[in-house]
ZAMARGU-4260 file (C-alpha; in steps of 0.2 Angstrom, whole numbers, plus 5000, padded with zeros to 4 digits):
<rodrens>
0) 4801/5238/5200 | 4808/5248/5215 | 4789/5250/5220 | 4785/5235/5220 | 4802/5227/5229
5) 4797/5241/5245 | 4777/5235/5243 | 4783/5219/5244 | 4797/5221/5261 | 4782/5230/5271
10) 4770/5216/5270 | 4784/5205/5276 | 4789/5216/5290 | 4767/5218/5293 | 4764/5199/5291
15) 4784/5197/5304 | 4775/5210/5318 | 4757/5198/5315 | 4765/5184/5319 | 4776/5192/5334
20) 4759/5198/5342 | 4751/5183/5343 | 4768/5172/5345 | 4773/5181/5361 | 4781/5165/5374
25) 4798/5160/5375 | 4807/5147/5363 | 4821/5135/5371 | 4835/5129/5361 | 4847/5116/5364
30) 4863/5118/5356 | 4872/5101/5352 | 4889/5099/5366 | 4882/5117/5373 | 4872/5125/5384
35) 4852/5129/5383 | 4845/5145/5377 | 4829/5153/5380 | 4824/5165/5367 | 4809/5172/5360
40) 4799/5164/5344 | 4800/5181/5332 | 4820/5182/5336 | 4822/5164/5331 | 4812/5168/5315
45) 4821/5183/5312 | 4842/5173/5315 | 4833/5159/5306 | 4831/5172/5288 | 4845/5181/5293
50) 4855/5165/5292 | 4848/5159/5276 | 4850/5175/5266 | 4869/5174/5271 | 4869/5157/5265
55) 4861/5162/5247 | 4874/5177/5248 | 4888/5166/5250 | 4880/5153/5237 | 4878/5166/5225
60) 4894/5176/5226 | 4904/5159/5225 | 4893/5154/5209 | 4896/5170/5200 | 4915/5171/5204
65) 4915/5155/5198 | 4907/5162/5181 | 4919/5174/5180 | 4935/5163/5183 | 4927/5151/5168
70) 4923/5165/5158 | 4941/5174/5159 | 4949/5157/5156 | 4938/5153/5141 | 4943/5171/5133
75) 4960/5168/5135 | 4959/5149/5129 | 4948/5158/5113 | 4964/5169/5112 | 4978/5156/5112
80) 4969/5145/5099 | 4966/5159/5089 | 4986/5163/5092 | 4991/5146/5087 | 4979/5143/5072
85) 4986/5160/5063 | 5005/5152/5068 | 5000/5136/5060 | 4990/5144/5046 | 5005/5155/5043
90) 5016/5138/5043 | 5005/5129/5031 | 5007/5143/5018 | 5024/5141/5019 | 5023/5123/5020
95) 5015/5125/5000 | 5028/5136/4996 | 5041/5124/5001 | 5048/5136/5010 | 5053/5123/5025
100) 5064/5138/5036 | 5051/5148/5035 | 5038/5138/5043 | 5050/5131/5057 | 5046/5149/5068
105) 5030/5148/5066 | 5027/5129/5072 | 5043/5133/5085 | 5032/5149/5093 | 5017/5137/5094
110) 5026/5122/5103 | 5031/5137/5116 | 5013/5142/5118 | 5008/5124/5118 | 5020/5111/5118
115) 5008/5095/5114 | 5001/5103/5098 | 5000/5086/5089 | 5000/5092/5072 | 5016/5106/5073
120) 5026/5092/5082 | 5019/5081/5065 | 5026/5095/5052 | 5041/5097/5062 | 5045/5077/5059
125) 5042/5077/5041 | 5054/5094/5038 | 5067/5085/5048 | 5065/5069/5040 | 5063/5079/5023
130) 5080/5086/5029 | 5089/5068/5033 | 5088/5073/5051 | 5080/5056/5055 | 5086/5057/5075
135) 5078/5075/5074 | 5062/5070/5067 | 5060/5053/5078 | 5061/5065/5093 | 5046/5075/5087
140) 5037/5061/5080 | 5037/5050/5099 | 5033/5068/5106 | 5018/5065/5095 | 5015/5049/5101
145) 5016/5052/5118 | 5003/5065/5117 | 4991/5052/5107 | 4997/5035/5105 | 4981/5031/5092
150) 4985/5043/5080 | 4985/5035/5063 | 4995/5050/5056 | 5007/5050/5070 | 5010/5029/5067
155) 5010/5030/5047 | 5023/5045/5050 | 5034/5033/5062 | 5032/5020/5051 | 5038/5031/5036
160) 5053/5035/5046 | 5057/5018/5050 | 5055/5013/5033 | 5070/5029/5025 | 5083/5021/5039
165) 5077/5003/5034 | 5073/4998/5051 | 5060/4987/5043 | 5055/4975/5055 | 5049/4993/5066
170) 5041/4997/5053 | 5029/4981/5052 | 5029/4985/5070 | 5019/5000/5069 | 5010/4994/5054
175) 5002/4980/5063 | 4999/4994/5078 | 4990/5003/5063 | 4980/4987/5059 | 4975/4986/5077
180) 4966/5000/5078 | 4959/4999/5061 | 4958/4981/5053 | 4952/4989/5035 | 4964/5003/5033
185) 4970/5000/5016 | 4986/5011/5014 | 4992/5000/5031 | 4988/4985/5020 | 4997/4991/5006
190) 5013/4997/5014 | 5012/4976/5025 | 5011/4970/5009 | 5028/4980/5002 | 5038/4976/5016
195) 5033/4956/5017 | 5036/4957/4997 | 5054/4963/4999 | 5057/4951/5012 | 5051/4938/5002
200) 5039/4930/5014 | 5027/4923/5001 | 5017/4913/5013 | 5011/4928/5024 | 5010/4938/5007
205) 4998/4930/5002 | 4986/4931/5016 | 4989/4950/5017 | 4983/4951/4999 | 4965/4941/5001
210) 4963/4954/5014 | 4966/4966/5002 | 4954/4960/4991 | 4943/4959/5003 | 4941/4979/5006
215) 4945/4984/4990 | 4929/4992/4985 | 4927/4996/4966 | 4926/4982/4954 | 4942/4989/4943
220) 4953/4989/4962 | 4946/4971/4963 | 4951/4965/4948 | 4968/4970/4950 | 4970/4964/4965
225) 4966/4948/4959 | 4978/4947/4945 | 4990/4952/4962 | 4986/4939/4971 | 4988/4927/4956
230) 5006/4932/4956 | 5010/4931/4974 | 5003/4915/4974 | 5015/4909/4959 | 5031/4920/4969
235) 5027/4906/4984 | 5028/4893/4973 | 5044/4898/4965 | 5051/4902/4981 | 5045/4883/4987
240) 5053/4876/4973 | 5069/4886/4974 | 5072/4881/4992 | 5068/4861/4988 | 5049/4860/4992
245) 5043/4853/4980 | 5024/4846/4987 | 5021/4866/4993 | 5027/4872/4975 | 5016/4856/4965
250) 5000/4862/4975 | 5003/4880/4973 | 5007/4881/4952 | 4990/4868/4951 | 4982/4879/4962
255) 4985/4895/4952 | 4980/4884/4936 | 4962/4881/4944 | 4962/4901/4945 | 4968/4904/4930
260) 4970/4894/4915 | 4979/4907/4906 | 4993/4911/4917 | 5008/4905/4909 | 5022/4907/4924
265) 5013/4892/4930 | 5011/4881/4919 | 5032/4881/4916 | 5034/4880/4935 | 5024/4863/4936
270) 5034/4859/4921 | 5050/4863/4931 | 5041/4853/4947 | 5038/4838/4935 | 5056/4838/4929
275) 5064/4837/4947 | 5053/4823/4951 | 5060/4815/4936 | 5046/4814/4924 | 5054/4819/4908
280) 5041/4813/4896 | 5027/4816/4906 | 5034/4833/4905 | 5034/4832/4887 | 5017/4825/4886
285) 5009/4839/4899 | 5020/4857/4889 | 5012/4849/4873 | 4994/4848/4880 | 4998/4866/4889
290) 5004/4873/4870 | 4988/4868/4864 | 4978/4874/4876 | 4983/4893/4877 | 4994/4892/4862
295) 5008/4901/4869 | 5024/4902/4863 | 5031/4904/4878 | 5025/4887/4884 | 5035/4881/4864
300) 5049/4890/4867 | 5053/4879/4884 | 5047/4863/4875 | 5059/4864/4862 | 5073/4867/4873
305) 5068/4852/4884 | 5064/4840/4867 | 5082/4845/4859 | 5092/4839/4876 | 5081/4823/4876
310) 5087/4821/4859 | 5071/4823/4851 | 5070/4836/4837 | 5061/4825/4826 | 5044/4826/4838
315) 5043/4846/4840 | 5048/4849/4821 | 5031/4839/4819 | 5022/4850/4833 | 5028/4865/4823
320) 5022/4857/4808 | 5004/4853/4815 | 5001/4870/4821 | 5006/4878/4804 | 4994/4866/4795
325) 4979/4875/4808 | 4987/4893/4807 | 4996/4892/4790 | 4995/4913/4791 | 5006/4913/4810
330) 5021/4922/4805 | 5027/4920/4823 | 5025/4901/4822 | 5037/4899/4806 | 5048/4912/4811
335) 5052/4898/4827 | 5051/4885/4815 | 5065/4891/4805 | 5076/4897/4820 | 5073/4876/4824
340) 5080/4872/4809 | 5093/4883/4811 | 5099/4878/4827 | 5099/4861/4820 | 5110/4864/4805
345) 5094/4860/4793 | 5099/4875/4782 | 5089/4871/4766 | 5076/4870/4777 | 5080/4885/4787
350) 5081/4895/4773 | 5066/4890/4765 | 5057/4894/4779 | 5066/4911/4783 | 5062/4915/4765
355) 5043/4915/4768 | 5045/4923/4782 | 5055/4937/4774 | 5043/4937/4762 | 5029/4940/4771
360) 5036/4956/4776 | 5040/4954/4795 | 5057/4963/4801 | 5066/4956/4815 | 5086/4960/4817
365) 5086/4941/4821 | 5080/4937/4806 | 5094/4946/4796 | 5108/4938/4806 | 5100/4922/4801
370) 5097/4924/4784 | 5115/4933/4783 | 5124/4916/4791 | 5112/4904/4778 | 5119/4915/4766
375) 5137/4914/4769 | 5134/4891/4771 | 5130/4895/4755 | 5143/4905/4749 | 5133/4919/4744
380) 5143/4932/4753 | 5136/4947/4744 | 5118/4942/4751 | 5126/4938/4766 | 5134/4956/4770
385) 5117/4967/4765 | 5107/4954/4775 | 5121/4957/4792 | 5120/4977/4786 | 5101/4975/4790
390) 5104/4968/4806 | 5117/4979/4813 | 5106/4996/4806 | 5092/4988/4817 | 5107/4989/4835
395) 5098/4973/4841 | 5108/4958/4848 | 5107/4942/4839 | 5095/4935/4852 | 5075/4934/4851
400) 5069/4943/4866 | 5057/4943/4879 | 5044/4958/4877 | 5034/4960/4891 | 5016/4966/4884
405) 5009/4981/4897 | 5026/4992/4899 | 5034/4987/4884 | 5051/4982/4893 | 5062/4969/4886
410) 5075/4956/4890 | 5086/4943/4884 | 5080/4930/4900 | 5063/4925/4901 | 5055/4928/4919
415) 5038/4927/4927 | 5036/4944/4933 | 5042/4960/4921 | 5056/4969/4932 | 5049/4985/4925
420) 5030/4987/4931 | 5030/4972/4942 | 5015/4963/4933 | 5017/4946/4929 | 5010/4934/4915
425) 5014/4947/4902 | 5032/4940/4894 | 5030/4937/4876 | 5043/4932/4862 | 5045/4953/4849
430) 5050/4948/4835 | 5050/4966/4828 | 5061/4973/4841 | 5051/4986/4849 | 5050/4992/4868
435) 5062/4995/4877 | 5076/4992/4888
</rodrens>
């Protein structure tokens, strides 16, 4: 290659002394706000490659200390990221071991080497708020925010901490921040949804749940979120009809019925509408065709408290009757039968009834208090005291109860929703007693 490069600079320098022989006469120059030069055509030649092989010197020297600076600076930023993943690494692992002092030097030495490493200011947060130090863990998680004020993590994370010091309506603040950014982000939705539900702003609920819907993606999510939707749509109406609107609640309980013609909350709040307009027996007439069409005994239970304070037994004893003559085998039925009879001192009748029932095998401690106090208008006070001792071995109050059928919880006062597991539509009357408390 040496040969070659020589070979090559004596050609130049034959063809340069060629080119001086036959390019013998003087060259003038006139240098810009200077004087004129004469000079020969070769020495011009000769400055002219001088110059430009000092140029491409300087070029090339500056190119390659460039090179250089980048390169040192690249090694050295490939050394502090490798520096800062072992720190964090190291952090993690005591992170899963729930060791939360030990991973506080780890993400401390990183936030020296790099103070707007997002994620050690993110773990810092959640150990301090973890800790109760909610000042301490705002401070890292605005650090965070600072650096990158469209991180999801670092506004769910704020929005966390907003949400343990109750500072709710900052909270919705940077949910609806979230919602900005992304518009389908589900957990966002979820935790709007919370917070409007605790604050009781049905209407706004509501829209917030068909958006849920909306993005919910498997047919099981959907259906669910349906059945939520249902009861956030019968919360407004309470809530309307609670605070005296009665048109908002009348459109919202009919609404729900053109949903779902089995959800029972709302056929007893359009019954409760119905009755503040003062349409008692158009009241009456509409329980009795909502009994017969989902047979519920809820929907009984509030008719035969409404017929008895208009002072008409007579007319539900013969609803009870008409149902038993198409379900002759409903135990539940004539178990309500005879507690009618009961509560209206028709004890022959009563304990007739209570008799079949007992009969049939169906345990209830209701049903042994009753039987026990039939007993004793009867003066049968042997009877009496093993049918009381039945009741009181079972440690249930004298009281049918509402059972709600998806958790099993139970209560004395009937309610739309279970205050259990939230579901609503699932109160029934358990006349056996189980579930629980």
């Amino acid at each position: 290659m040496g040969k070659i490069a020589i070979f090559i600079f004596i050609l130049f320098l034959a063809g340069l002394g060629a080119f001086a022989y036959v390019n013998q006469e003087i060259t003038t120059i006139k240098i810009p706000f200077d004087n004129t030069y004469e000079t020969p055509k070769i020495a011009l030649i000769l400055f002219s490659c001088v110059a430009g092989a000092l140029a491409m010197l300087i070029t090339f020297t500056i190119r390659d200390t460039k090179r250089f600076i980048d390169n040192w600076q690249y090694q050295r930023r490939q050394k502090k990221e490798a520096k800062i993943q072992e720190l964090y690494s190291n952090a993690l692992n005591a992170l899963l071991a729930h060791d939360e002092d030990e991973a506080k030097k780890p993400l401390e030495s990183i936030l020296i080497e790099e103070p707007k490493h997002l994620n050690s200011l993110l773990r810092l947060g959640d150990i301090a708020a973890a800790e109760e130090g909610y000042q301490k863990a705002a401070d890292f998680y605005n650090k965070a925010f600072s650096v990158n004020p469209e991180n999801l993590e670092v506004l769910f994370s704020l929005e966390s901490l907003m949400e343990k010091t109750g500072r709710w309506a900052d909270a919705l603040n940077y949910i609806e921040k979230i919602l900005d950014i992304d518009t389908d982000n589900l957990s966002a939705l979820y935790k709007k949804r919370a917070i409007l539900e605790r604050d009781e702003k049905w209407d706004e609920l509501v829209d917030v749940q068909k958006t849920i819907l909306k993005h919910e993606h498997t047919e099981k999510d959907r259906q669910r979120e349906q059945t939520n939707l249902l009861g956030y749509k019968y919360e407004y109406g309470r809530h309307s009809l609670e605070h005296g609107e009665i048109e908002k609640a009348k459109k919202a309980f009919r609404t729900l019925l053109k949903l779902n013609g089995d959800f029972i909350p709302a056929y007893l709040g359009l019954a409760e509408v119905m009755l503040r307009e003062g349409e008692s027996e158009d009241t009456v007439d509409f329980l009795e065709k909502s009994y017969e069409q989902t047979s519920s005994m809820i929907i009984l239970a509030r008719l035969e408290d409404l017929l008895i304070s208009l002072g008409e037994p007579s007319r539900l004893i013969r609803l009870y009757e008409n149902s038993l003559a198409k379900k002759p085998q409903n135990h539940i039925l004539r178990f309500l039968l005879g507690k009618l009879y009961y509560r209206l001192e028709m004890i022959d009748d009563a304990f007739e009834t209570f008799t079949y029932v007992d009969a049939s095998g169906m345990a209830s401690p209701e049903l042994y208090q009753i039987m026990g106090d039939l007993y004793l208008k009867r003066d049968q006070c042997d009877r009496a005291v093993a049918e009381f001792k039945k009741a009181v071995d079972m440690k249930m109050a004298f009281r049918l109860p509402y059972w709600c059928s998806v958790c099993g919880y139970h209560s004395q006062e009937w309610s739309g929703r279970c205050p259990s597991c939230n579901t609503w539509n699932t109160s029934t009357f358990n006349i056996h007693g189980a579930g629980k408390i």
